[in-house]
N, C-alpha and C positions, 0 to 999 in steps of 0.2 A: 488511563489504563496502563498497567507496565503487563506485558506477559513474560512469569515465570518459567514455565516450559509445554512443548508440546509431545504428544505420542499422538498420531495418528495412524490406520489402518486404511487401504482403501481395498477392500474385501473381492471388489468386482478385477481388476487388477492382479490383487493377490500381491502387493505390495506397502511396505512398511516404511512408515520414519520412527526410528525408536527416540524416545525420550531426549530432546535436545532442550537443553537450558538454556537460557537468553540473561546478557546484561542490559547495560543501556545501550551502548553500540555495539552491532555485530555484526563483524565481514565474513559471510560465509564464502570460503575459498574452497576451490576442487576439481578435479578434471571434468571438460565436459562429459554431461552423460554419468554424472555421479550422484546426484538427485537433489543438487542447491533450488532448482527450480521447482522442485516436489514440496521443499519444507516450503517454500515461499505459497507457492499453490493451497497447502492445509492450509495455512493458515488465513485466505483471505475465503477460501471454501466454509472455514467456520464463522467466520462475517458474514459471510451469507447467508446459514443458516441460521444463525443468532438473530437475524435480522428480517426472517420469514420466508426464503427460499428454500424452496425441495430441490430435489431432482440429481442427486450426492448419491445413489445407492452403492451400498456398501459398505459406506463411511462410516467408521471406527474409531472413537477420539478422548482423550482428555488434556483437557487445557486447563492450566492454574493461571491464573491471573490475578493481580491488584487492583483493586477501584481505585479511583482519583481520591476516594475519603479511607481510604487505607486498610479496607475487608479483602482479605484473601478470597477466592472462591476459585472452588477447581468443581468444574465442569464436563460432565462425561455424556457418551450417548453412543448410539449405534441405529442406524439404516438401515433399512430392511435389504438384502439383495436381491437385484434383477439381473436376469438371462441377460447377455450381451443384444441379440438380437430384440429383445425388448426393449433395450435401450435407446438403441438405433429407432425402432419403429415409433417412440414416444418423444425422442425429440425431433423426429421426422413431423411430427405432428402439435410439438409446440407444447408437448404434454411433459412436464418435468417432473410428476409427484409421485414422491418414495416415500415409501410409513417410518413414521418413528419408533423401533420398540423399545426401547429404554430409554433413558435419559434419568442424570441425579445429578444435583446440584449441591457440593458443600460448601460454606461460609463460614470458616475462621475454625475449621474441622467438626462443623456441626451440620451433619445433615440436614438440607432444609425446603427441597422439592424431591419428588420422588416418583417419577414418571415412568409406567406401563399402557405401553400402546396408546390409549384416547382416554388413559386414565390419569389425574395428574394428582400428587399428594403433598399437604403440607401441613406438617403436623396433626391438627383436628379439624381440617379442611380438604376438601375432595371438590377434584373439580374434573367436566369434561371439556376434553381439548382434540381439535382439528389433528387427526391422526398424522398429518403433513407436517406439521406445523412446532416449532419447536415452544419449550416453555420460555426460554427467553423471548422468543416473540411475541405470545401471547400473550404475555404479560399482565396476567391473574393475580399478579402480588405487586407490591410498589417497590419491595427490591427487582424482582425482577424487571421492573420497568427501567429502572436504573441500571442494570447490567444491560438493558438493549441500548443504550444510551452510550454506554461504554466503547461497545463494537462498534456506534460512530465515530468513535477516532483513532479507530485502526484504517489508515489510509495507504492504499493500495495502490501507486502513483503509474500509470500509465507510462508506459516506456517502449512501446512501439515505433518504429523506426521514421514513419511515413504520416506526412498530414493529409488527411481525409475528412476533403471538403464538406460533401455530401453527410457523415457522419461526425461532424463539428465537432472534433477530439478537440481542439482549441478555445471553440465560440463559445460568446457569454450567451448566457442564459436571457432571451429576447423579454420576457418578464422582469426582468433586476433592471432594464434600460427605462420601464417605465413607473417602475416602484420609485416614490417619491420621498420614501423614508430616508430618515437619519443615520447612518451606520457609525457607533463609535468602533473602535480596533478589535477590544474584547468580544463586543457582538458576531463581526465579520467572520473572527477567529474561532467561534463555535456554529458558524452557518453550517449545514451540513450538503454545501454545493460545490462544485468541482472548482480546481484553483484559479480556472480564467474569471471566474463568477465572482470570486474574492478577491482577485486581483482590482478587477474593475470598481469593484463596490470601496476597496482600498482609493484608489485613483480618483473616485467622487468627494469620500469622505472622509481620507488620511492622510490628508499632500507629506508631511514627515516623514512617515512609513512608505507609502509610495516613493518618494526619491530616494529611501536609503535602498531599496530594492532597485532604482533605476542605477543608481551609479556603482553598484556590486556589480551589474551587468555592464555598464559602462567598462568597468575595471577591465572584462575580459575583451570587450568590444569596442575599443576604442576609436572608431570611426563612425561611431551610432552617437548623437547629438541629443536626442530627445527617444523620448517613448509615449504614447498617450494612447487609452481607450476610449474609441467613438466612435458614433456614424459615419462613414466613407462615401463622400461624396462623388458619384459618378455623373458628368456631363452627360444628357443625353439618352439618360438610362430610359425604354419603355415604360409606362406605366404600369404594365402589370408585374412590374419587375422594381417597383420603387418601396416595398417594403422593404429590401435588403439595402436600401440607405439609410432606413431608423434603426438597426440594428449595430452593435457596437463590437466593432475589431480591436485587437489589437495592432498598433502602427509605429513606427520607428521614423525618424528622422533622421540621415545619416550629414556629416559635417560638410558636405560638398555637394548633397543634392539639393534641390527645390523643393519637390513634394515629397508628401509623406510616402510610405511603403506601405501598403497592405499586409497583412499576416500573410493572404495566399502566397505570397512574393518574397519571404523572409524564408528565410532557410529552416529547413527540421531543425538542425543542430541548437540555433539561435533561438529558436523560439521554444524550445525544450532547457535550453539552459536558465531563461528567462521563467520559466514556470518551475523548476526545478527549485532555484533562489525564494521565488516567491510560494512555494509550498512550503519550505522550511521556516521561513520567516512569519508566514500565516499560520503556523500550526496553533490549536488550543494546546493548554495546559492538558499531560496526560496522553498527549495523539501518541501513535506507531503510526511511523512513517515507514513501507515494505518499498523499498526498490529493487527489480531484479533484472542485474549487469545494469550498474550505475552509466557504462560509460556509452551505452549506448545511443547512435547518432551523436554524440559530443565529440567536438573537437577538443584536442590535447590543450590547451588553452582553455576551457569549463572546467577541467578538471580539480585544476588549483585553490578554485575558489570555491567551487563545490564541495570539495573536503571540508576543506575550511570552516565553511558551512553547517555542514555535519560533526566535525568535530568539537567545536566551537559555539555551536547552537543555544541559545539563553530558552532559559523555561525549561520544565519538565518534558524534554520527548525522549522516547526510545526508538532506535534506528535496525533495522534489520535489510541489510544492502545485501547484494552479490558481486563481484565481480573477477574479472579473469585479467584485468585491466595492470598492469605493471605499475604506476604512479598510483593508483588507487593504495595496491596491496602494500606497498613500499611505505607511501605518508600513510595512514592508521596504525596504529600501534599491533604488536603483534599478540599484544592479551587480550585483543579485542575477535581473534581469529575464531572461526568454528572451520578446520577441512572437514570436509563432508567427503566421503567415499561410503560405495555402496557394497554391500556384500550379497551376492544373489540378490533376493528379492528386499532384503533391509537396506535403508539408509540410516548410517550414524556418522554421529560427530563425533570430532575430537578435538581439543584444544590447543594451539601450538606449545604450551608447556610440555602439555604429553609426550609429544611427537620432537621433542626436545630441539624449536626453533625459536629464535627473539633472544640470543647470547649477544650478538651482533646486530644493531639495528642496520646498518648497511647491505651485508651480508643477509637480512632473513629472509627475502624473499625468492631470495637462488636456495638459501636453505628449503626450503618448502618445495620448488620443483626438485629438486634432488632427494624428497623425503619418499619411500617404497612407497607409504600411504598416498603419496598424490599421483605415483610414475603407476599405479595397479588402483585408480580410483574406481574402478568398476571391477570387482573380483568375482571369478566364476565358480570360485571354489570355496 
């Protein structure tokens, strides 16, 4: 999937991203509070719904995108709106579901669904559809099967700051420890499981791939010896407590100690850097990879080679980063820039050509805080 640009509305809000165009890499730069975190937000909000989730009311959108076999298809639709205080009382109750009333699909500028409320249309074909429920999910056509298939590789990489044990933002998937399958690279790289899952299933099945991932981390961590995903053997553990030794961690070895490290015990920073590498290097052909403020929990040291990473990246991906980060906005190029600043209730971009920065590669990123559009990125007028 490559996406050509978005317009989104979010109607319950009363808030706008107008029409932003995407390359293959793009640093959206901008003051905080200017709405980089809003374009990033549509767009995993229409993953969601492309992919069978309600609960968006409001939402106003068209997305152009490319298939991996080279079909344009621009993508529109709109959500019924709800009362604020309906909102509140329905996810108080775990109830998400907002009606579709429109929705149209084109493909290569040829209309080719055409969807009213629980009505859905395709050419000499009429079908009923879950009013919740979108047509790419439902997936009543075998293109449309294939555009849901699409929005699996729009990857939306977790960047929160804190590891949370209880909520295993890290852990592999206790099912992949007992599947006995064969994984080649290609396989792993279209699983559609989070990247500890891949990593691991790498680790089993692609010692090559696996250590060129180890010693990129190596590079920044140079007092880390090893890496391996397993079982963590606790002396002593209760029995009713001994499932969590068949379970597989991620663990380090550092050059000076004896035992291995447990994940719980590895730092945010490290172990976000180590999944960051290994997302990019696992990606499928076709993935967006969305991160928002790359530099987050990273130390200045990930930095380097995360670019790198990103810029440098083999295979077909598209990158949509954010950040506020100096060394970020300094190494990427400045054609690669969207500033975002908001005006009332619209967010739009602009491209550092416009905004006349990138004469000087040294100089552009003092050019950019000194430009009106970054020093007034939230205009009330």
């Amino acid at each position: 999937m490559y996406i050509n640009s978005i317009y989104y509305r979010d109607n319950l809000f009363n808030i706008t991203v107008e029409k932003t165009e995407f390359n293959p890499l793009n640093l959206l730069v901008g003051a905080s509070g200017s709405g980089k975190t809003m374009i990033i937000n549509s767009l995993s909000n229409l993953k969601e719904i492309a992919l069978g989730k309600s609960g968006f009311p409001g939402a106003e959108w068209k997305l152009n995108f490319t298939t991996t076999g080279g079909q344009n298809v621009v993508w529109s639709g709109t959500i019924e709106k709800a009362t604020m205080p309906a909102k509140i009382l329905n996810d108080l109750k775990g109830n998400e579901s907002n009606n579709i009333l429109v929705e149209k699909i084109r493909v290569n500028n040829k209309l080719y669904a055409n969807r009213v409320k629980d009505n859905l249309n395709s050419g000499t074909k009429n079908f009923k559809i879950e009013n919740n429920t979108s047509a790419i999910a439902a997936g009543f056509l075998e293109k449309l099967n294939i555009f849901r298939d699409e929005f699996k590789k729009i990857i939306v990489s977790d960047n929160s700051p804190l590891y949370d044990f209880k909520a295993g933002k890290f852990a592999v998937d206790s099912n992949l420890a007992t599947d006995g399958t064969q994984y080649k690279l290609a396989e792993i790289k279209k699983l559609n499981i989070n990247t500890s899952g891949k990593l691991f299933l790498t680790y089993k099945n692609e010692t090559e791939t696996f250590n060129h991932i180890k010693e990129r981390f190596i590079e920044i961590f140079p007092f880390v010896e090893d890496i391996k995903i397993a079982p963590y053997f606790i002396p002593d553990i209760p029995v009713e407590s001994k499932k969590m030794q068949e379970h597989p961690v991620i663990q380090i070895k550092e050059k000076y100690g004896q035992e291995w490290v447990h994940e719980t015990y590895i730092s945010s920073g490290m172990l976000r850097t180590l999944l960051k590498i290994a997302e990019i290097e696992l990606a499928d052909e076709g993935s967006v990879i969305i991160i928002d403020e790359l530099e987050n929990s990273l130390g200045v040291n990930s930095l380097e080679i995360l670019v790198d990473e990103i810029k440098y990246s083999e295979g077909d991906i598209q990158f949509i980063i954010t950040s506020h980060h100096p060394y970020i906005i300094q190494n990427i190029e400045s054609e690669t820039w969207k500033l975002v600043k908001r005006e009332k209730n619209k967010i739009v971009t602009l491209s550092a050509e416009k905004i006349g920065i990138g004469l000087s590669k040294h100089d552009q990123f003092f050019e950019l805080l000194n430009t009106e559009d970054y020093r007034k990125g939230i205009a009330s007028e």
